[in-house]
N, C-alpha and C positions, 0 to 999 in steps of 0.2 A: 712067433719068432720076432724078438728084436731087430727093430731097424736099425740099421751100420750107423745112420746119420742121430741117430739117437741118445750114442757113447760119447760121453762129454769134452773125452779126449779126440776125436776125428772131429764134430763141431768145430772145435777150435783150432784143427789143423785146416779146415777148408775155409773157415772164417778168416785166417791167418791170408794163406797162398791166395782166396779170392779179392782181400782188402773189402772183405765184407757185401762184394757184387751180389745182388740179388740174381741176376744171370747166371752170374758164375757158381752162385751156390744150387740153384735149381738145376741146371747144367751137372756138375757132379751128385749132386742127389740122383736125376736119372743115370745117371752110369753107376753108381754102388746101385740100383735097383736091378738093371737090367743086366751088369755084366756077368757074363760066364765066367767063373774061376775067379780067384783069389782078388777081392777088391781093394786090398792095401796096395795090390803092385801099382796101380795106375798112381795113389801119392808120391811111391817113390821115386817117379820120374822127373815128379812136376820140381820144379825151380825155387827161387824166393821170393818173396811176398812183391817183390819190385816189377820180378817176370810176369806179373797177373796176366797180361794176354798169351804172352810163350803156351804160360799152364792152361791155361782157355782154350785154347787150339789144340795141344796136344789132350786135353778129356773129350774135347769136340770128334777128334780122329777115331779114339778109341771107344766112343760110342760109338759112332756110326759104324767101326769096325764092326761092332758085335750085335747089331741090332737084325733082328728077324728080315730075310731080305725084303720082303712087303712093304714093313712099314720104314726099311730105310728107304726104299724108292720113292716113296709119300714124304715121307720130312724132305726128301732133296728136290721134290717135286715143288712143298709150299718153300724151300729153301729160292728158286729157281724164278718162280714166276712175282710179276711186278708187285700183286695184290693180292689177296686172299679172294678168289670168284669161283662159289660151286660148280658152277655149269663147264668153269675151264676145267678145272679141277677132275670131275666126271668125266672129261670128253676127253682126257688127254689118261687118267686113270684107270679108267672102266668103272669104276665103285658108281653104284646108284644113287648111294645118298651124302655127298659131301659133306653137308654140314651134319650129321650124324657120325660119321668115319671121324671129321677132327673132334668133336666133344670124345668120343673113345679113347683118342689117339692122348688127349690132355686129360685123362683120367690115368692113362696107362706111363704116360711119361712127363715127369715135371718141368721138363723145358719147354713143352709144347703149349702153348694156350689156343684157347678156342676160333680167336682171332687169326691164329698161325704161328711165325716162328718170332723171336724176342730180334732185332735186328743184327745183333754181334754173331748171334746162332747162325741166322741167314748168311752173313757175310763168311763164316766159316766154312758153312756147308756148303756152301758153292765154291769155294776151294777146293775142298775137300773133291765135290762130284768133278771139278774140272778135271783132276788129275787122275784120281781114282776110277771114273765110272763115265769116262770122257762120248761116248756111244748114248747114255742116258743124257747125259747133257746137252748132247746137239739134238738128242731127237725130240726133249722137252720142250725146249727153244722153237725147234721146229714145227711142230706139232701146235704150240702156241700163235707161232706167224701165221699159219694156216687157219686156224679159228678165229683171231682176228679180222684179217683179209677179208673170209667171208662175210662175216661181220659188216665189215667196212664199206663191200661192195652190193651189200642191201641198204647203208644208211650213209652213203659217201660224206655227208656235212657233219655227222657225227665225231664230234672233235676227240672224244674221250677212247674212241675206237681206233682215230687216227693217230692218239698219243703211244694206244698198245700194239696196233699193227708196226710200227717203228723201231717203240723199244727194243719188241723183239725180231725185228729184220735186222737190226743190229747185230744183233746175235747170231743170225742165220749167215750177213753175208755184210759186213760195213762199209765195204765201199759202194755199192748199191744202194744200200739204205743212206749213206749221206747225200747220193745223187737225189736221192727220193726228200731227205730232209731242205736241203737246198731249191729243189722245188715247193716244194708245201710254205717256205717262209716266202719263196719271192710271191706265191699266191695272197697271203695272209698282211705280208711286214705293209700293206698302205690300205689293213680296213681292220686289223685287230695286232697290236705288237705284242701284246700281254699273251695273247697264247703264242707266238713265236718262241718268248720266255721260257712261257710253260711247257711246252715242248720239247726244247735242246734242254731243260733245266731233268726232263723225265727222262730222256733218250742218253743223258751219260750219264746216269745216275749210278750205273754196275756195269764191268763185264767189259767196257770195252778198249781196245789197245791205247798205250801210252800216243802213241803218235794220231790216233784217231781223238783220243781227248783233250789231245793240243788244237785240233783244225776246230773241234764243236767249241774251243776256250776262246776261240777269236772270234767266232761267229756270236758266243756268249757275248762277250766283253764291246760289239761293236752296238749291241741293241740300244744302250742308253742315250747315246749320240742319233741314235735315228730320230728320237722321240724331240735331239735338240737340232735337228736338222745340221749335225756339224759333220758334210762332205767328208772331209776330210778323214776323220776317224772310222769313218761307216766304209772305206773304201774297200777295207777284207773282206765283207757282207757284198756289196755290190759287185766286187771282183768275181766271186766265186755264183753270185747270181748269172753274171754275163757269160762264165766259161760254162759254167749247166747250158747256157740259152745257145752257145757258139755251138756247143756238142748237139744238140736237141736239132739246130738246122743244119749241121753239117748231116746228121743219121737221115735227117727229110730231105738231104739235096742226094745224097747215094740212092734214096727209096726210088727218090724222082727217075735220077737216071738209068735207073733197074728198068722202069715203066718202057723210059724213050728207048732202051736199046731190045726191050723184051719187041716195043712197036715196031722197031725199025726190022727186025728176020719175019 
């Protein structure tokens, strides 16, 4: 059987609508491969060659609409997570052998490569799962926080562990997690600022709410000035250092008084 993508006239309608994306053309390649039922209707939808993401997102939709439920759970799973890591991948999956499952997975679907998903893919499909498959999504997340966590608390100086227990506590719960980020930099900001950087630069990198990545943009934005020791500027850092540390001994002066009035009956 001739492939759809083959006819010289559909090349040059997805060559057209993609502006030539290499994404975007691998992307509709797996959808004329995999969809069920007439694969012109998903052209007729798509826009003009200016719309190139509009049409991205809506073949990104109706893939995943139509994909075997397994391996959609799998592409929204490598859609989901920060990096490509078999072990997470496994442990959050059930599959035995990760990196065996994605070589299948990018044999069987041309968006996929071995490494994961293409980045525009990713930021789609986790769209897509937020809205769509919202139940898979927190329990990805979640499930992620947890294997980090553990992680974290057999190797606590483990910085790479501590950038992934974050990201995804972000995910889980953000105003906790920035409680948690705002301590880890006042530990860090006067014997490594470069991973402070690193840090808030990984921790808002997806996912999380508009007014949560205005609070991580001033904490961002204060780093440079630390390094020029200019007071001043760094004050939104220091600020929010101090109210973490006011909160931190206010919750120890309640514990305290729990003790004196548990002693006093």
């Amino acid at each position: 059987k001739t492939h759809v993508l083959s006819e010289q006239s559909v090349v040059e309608a997805v060559v057209d609508l993609t502006r030539g994306s290499p994404t975007g053309i691998s992307l509709i390649s797996g959808a004329f491969q995999n969809f069920k039922g007439d694969v012109f209707r998903i052209m007729q939808f798509l826009g003009t060659p200016e719309e190139e993401y509009k049409n991205l997102r809506y073949v990104n939709v109706i893939t995943l609409d139509n994909l075997p439920q397994h391996d959609k759970k799998i592409i929204i799973l490598l859609a989901l997570i920060r990096k490509v890591d078999y072990e997470l991948i496994e442990n959050i999956s059930g599959v035995f052998n990760a990196k065996n499952l994605l070589q299948s997975l990018s044999e069987k679907y041309s968006f996929v490569e071995e490494e994961g998903l293409p980045e525009l893919i990713k930021r789609f499909s986790r769209t897509y799962a937020k809205h769509e498959m919202p139940s898979l999504y927190e329990e990805i997340h979640r499930r992620a926080f947890d294997y980090f966590s553990d992680k974290l608390d057999n190797e606590p100086k483990n910085k790479e562990y501590l950038i992934d227990t974050l990201y995804y506590h972000f995910r889980v719960h953000e105003d906790d997690a920035y409680t948690h980020l705002i301590s880890i930099i006042s530990y860090y900001i006067s014997v490594d600022i470069n991973f402070c950087e690193e840090l808030v630069y990984n921790v808002s990198s997806a996912g999380v709410s508009k007014e949560m990545r205005n609070k991580i943009n001033i904490l961002k934005d204060s780093f440079p000035y630390v390094i020029l020791k200019d007071y001043k500027k760094t004050l939104p850092l220091l600020e929010a250092i101090s109210e973490l540390k006011k909160i931190s001994e206010s919750n120890s002066m309640q514990i305290l008084d729990g003790f004196k009035s548990s002693g006093k009956n």
